[in-house]
Structure formats: structure tokens, C-alpha cells
C-alpha positions as a printed Julia matrix, in Angstrom:
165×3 Matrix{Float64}:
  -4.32   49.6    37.14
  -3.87   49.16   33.45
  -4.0    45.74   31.44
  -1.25   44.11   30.4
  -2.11   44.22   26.57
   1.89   42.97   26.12
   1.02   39.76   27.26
  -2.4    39.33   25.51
  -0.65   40.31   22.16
   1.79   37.92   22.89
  -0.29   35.2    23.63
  -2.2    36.2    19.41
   1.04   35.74   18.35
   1.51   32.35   19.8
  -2.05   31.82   18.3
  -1.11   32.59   14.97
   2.33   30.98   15.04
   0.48   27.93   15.91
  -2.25   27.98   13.22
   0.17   28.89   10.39
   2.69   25.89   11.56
  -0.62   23.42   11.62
  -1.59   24.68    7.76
   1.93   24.09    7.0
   2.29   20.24    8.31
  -0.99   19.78    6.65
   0.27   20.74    3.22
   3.38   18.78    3.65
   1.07   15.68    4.56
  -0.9    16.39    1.72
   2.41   16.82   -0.8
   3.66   13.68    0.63
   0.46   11.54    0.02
   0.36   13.15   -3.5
   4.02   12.07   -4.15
   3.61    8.43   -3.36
   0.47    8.25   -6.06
   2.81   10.55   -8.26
   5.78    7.51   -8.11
   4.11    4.28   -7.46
   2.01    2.87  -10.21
   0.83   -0.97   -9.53
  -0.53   -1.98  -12.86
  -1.42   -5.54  -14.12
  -3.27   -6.48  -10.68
  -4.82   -9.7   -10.21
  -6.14  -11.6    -7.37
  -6.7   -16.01   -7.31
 -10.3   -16.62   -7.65
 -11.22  -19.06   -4.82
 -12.3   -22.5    -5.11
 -15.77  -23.02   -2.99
 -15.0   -22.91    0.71
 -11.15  -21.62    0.74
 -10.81  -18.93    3.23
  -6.96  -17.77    1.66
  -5.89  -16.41   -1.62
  -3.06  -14.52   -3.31
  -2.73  -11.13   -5.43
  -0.16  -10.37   -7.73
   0.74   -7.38   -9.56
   3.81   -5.05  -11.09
   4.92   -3.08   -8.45
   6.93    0.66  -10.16
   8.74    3.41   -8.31
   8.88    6.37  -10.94
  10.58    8.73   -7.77
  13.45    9.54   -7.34
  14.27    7.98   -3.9
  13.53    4.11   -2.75
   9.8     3.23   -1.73
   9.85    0.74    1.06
   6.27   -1.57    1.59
   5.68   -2.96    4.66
   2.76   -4.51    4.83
  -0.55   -4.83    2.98
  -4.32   -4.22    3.94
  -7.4    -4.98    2.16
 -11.04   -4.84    3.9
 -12.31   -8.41    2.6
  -9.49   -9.94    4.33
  -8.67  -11.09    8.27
  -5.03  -10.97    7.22
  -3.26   -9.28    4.45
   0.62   -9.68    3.92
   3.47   -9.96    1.83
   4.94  -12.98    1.09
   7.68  -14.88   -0.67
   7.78  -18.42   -2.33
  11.3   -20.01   -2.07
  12.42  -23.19   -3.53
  14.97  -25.26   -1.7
  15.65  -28.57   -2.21
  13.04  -29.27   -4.06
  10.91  -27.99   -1.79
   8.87  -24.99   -1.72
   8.68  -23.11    1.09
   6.61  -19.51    1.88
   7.73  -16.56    4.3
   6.54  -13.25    5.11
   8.54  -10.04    4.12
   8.71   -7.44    6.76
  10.24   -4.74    4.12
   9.88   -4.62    0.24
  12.51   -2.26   -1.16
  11.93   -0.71   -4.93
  14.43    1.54   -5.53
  13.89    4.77   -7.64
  13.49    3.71  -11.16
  12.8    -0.07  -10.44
  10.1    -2.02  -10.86
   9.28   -5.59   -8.63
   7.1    -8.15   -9.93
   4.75   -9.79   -7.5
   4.2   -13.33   -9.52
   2.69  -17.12   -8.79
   6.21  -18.75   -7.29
   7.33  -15.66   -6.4
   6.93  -12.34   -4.03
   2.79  -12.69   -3.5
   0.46  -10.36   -1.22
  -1.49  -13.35    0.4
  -5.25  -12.77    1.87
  -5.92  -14.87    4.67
  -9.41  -15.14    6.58
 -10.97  -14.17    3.77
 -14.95  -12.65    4.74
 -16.3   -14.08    1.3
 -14.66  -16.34   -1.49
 -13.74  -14.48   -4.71
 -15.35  -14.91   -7.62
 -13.99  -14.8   -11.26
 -14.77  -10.65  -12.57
 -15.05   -9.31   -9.1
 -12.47   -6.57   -8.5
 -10.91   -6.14   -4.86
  -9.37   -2.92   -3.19
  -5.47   -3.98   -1.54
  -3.51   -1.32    0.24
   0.04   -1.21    0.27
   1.44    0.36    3.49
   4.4     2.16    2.95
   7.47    2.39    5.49
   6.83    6.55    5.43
   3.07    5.93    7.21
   1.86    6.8     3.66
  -0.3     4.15    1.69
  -1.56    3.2    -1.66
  -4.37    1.21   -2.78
  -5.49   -0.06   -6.03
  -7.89   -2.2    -7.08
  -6.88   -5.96   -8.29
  -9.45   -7.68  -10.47
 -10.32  -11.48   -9.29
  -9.74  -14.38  -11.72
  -8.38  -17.64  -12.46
  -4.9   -18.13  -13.84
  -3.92  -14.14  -14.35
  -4.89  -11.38  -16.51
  -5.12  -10.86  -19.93
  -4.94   -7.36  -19.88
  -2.21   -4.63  -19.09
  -4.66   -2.25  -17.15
  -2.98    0.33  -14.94
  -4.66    1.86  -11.69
């Protein structure tokens, strides 16, 4: 009886098929990744300093999508916080009111402003207060599993600087 050497050749094939399809997601993951730090640059990032034994805080920064398609956040992460999300101030009546967003749209081209009274990553549970000259890492989780993180530098009332990460 001779062995089937049709079947084992076969079964290479499938071997190599397989591999070559693998490298192939890989690089498009890795294009991908490299295409949201390509078109989304968060520059003047700032996070509230924290008065002694306040556990919540806020981050701010320019938010700009240089691509040529719309970048959709939805959500934020950041290890020194329980909780990280974006929110939005609203003023009705007099009254100001604060709400998550679920989805932050910047179209290609546009830029969004995350500002005091405005759209706001908030940090909630934070492990530590932050201290004036510290600098924290946020995450922004995009809608495409992708993310982006930058650093934010902690102070009081903003930044003086235009310093891009």
C-alpha cells in the first residue's frame, strides 16, 4: 500500500494558507493602530489638580482628526482611575447639569475641544489625589477597538503651554 502524499500535501497547503492569512491580519492590525496615531493628535492636555481628599477630577484637552474619515471615541481609560468617562456639562435653566457621552464623533478634518463647562473626560475613584506638575496617562477608546493614549499634565486652572503628544 502506498501513502497518500495527495492528502499530506494538501493538508501543507492548508498550513501555509493559514500562516500567510495570520501575517496578513497582523499587518492590517498593525496599519490600523498606526493610522489612528497618524490622524488623532490630542494636544494642550490638562488634568484638575485635586484638592486634599477628593476622589474625582476632570481632563481636558483639543481633540484633532487629521484622517480622512470620522473618528468615533467611546469611552476613556486611565490606570489611576476606578472610572474614566466622557462627559458633558449642559446648562438649562440656569442650571447646570452633567451626562455621559456614549459616542464622540470628530469628523475628518475637525477638531473638538474638551473644556471646563463643556465636553470633559471625568476620573472618578481616583487611587491617589493629583498633584500640581504630575503628568497622567488617559486612553481614548475608539469605536474601531483601536485606542490612543497621551499623557495630560496635572494642574490648577489649565495650561499655559501648547504642548502636543
Amino acid at each position: 500500500m502506498k501513502p497518500n502524499y495527495g492528502s499530506a500535501i494538501g493538508v501543507l497547503k492548508q498550513l501555509v494558507m493559514s500562516a500567510f492569512q495570520l501575517q496578513v491580519i497582523a499587518v492590517v492590525c498593525l496599519s490600523s493602530a498606526s493610522v489612528v496615531a497618524e490622524t488623532l493628535t490630542v494636544s494642550d492636555a490638562w488634568a484638575r489638580a485635586t484638592p486634599p481628599g477628593k476622589r474625582m477630577t476632570a481632563a481636558y484637552a483639543t481633540l484633532q482628526n487629521s484622517g480622512r474619515q470620522p473618528l468615533v471615541i467611546i469611552g476613556a481609560a486611565s490606570s489611576i482611575a476606578g472610572a474614566t468617562s466622557i462627559h458633558e456639562t449642559r446648562i438649562d435653566r440656569d442650571r447646570a447639569t452633567m451626562s455621559p457621552v456614549k459616542r464622540l464623533t470628530i469628523e475628518a478634518g475637525e477638531r473638538v475641544t474638551l473644556q471646563p463647562g463643556g465636553l470633559h473626560i471625568m476620573l472618578m475613584h481616583l487611587k491617589e489625589g493629583l498633584s500640581e506638575g504630575q503628568n497622567i496617562d488617559i486612553c481614548l477608546e475608539l469605536e474601531n477597538n483601536d485606542s490612543y493614549c497621551s499623557a495630560f499634565a496635572v494642574a490648577r486652572n489649565g495650561i499655559a503651554s501648547h504642548h502636543q503628544h
